[in-house]
C-alpha positions, -999 to 999 in steps of 0.1 A, spaced: 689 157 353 654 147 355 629 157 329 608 177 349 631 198 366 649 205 338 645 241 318 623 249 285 628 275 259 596 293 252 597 325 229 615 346 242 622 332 275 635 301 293 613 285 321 639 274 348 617 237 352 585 223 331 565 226 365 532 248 353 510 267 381 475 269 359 452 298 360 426 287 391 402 311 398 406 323 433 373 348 437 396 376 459 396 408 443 375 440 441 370 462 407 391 436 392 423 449 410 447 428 425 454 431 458 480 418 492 457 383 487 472 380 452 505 392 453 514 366 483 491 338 463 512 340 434 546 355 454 545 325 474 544 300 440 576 321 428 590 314 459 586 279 462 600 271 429 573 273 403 592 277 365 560 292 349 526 306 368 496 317 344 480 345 367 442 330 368 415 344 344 411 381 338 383 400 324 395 420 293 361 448 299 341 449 329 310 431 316 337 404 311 336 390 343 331 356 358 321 369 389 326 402 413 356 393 424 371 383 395 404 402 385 404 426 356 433 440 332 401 466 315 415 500 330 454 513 331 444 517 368 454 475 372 487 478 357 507 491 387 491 462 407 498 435 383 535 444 382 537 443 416 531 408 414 556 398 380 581 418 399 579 395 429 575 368 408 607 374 383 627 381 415 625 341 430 629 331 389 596 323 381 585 335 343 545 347 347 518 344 322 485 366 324 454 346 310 427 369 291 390 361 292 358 372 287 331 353 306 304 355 276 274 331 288 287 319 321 289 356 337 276 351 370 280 386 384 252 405 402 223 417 374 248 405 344 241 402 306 256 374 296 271 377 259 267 350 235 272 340 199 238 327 197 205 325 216 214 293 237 218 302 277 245 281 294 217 274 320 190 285 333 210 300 361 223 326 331 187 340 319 202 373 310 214 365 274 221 390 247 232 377 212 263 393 200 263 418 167 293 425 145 296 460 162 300 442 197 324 417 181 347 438 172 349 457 203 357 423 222 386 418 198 398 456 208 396 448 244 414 418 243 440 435 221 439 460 253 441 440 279 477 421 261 490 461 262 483 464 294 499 430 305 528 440 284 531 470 301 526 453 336 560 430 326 539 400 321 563 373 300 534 364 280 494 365 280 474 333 274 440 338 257 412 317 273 392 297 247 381 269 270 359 257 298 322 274 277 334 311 280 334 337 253 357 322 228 344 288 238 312 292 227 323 305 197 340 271 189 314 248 197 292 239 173 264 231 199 264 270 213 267 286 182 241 283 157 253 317 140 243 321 100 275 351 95 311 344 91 311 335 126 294 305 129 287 277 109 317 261 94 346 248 115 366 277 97 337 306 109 333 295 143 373 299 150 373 332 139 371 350 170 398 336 181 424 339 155 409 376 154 424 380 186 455 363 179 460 384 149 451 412 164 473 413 198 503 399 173 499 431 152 497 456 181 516 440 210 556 425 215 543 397 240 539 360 234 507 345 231 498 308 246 461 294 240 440 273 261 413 253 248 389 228 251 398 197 236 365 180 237 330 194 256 320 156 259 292 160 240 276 145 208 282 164 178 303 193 195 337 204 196 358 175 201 395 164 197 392 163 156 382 197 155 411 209 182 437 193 163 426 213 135 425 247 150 457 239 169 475 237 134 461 270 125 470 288 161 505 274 156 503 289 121 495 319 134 526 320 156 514 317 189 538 301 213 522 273 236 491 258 236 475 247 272 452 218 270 419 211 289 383 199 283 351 204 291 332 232 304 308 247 276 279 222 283 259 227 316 255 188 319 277 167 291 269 131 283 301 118 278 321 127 306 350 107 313 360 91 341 374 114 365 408 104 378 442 110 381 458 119 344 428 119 325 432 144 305 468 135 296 455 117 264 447 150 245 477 164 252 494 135 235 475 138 206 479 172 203 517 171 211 523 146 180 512 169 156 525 206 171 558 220 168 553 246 199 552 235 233 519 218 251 509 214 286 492 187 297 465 194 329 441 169 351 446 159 390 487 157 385 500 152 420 534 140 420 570 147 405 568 106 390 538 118 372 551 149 361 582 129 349 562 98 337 542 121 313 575 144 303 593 106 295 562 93 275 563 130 254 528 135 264 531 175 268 563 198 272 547 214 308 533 196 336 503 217 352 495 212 388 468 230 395 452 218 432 482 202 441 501 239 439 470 253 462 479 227 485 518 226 487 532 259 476 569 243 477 561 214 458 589 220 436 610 213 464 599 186 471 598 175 440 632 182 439 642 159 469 621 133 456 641 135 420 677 140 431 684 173 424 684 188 462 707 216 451 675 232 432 661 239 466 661 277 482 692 270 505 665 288 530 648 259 528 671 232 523 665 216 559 636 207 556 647 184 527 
């Protein structure tokens, strides 16, 4: 059995294969509720053989937002239409993942405040700015704590909490976009406490399995980098959570050392990250094919393999992937045929 088709304990649940559909922004809804667009987006994932999807970003409050049409999981109004789509999704197999945000300094809906741990604007595309107080802090943490009910209550398998990529919890890690004097900012230990507020906080009120995704470097001088998220990832896995979902970049509007863009290269923090964590990693960055996703699964880069543009191109790439690895009988036998 190859290594990519092969299934993963995680929690509470088994993934059926290591092959990850990441959360990818897809700009379709209205009032943050999920729609017929969403429900086949994801439906058709499930179908095609997808072990684990992580439902793209959704605002845990209104002012949360990344744009208009983002989704949303702030009113008990969404959950009927989310579990329309982990119903569909559990029926072809597929476990399904629910990612949290909140857009903090990169909210680009129409006449937005965007929310920020300090007076430092993402760009001057985001003029709106408003520095966050204790009061507003703590609220945040409630509505993420929320939102994980909610998704609980929607039969999500787990939620993922979005630290990367410059949004709220983001720019609470950097030290480049928060300059804060309280508990937190400043220290490594300060600025990380948003985020293990949240963890803490869905873990006490919520049954649900939390995965993280961060950041590992905002390829900039003196900012977060891969130092600082090995550190935190020993304290998330501390904290219990279950997976942790590795990017980079994202916080700063025009980095200085970006790498070069190709095929894998983001595999390396993964690694890293991997050699020192207990729970399982996924590994992200312009994976196309099943010898990758194998390749990296062989080297013990990461446990998961996300492929993120490839999945919007070929929703049956598992099958495929499947053909190309020996293990036709993992095919839909509706399917089959065409393999």
């Amino acid at each position: 059995m190859s290594l990519l088709l092969s299934p993963l304990k995680i929690a509470n649940f088994t993934v059926k294969n290591r092959i990850v559909m990441p959360p990818m922004d897809t700009y379709q809804a209205q009032d943050g509720m999920p729609n017929v667009f969403h429900l086949n987006h994801y439906g058709a994932r499930a179908m095609g053989g997808v072990g684990l999807i992580i439902v793209e970003a959704n605002a845990i409050c209104a002012e949360g937002k990344i744009s208009d049409q983002d989704l949303g999981i702030y009113s008990d109004e969404h959950i009927t239409k989310h579990k329309s789509i982990t119903d569909i999704c559990h029926h072809f197999g597929a476990k399904i993942a629910l990612q949290l945000n909140h857009s903090g300094r990169k909210n680009g809906c129409k006449n937005a405040t965007q929310l920020a741990p300090s007076d430092i604007k993402y760009s001057d595309n985001f003029a709106n700015l408003k520095v966050l107080d204790k009061k507003d802090i703590e609220k945040i943490c409630q509505d993420f704590c929320e939102a994980a009910k909610r998704a609980k209550l929607a039969n999500y398998d787990a939620v993922e909490i979005h630290a990367a990529h410059g949004y709220l919890i983001s720019s609470f890690l950097s030290p480049l976009s928060n300059q804060r004097t309280d508990e937190f900012g400043g220290s490594f230990e300060n600025r990380i406490r948003l985020l293990c507020d949240i963890v803490k906080g869905i873990k006490e009120r919520v049954d649900i399995p939390i995965f993280v995704r961060i950041s590992a470097s905002e390829w900039e001088e003196k900012g977060w980098d891969l130092e600082q998220s090995k550190k935190l990832a020993l304290v998330l896995e501390n904290l219990g959570i279950y997976m942790l979902d590795i990017s980079a970049g994202g916080n700063i509007n025009k980095p200085s050392l970006v790498p070069n863009v190709a095929p894998l290269y983001q595999a390396n923090y993964a690694k890293e990250l991997k050699r020192i964590l207990k729970i399982p990693v996924s590994c992200v960055g312009l994976i196309t094919s099943a010898s990758e996703g194998e390749a990296l699964l062989l080297g013990e880069v990461c446990d998961l393999v996300c492929y993120g543009r490839e999945l919007l191109r070929n929703p049956n790439f598992a099958y495929q992937a499947a053909k190309i690895l020996g293990e036709k009988d993992k095919i839909h036998p509706s399917y089959i045929r065409a393999y």
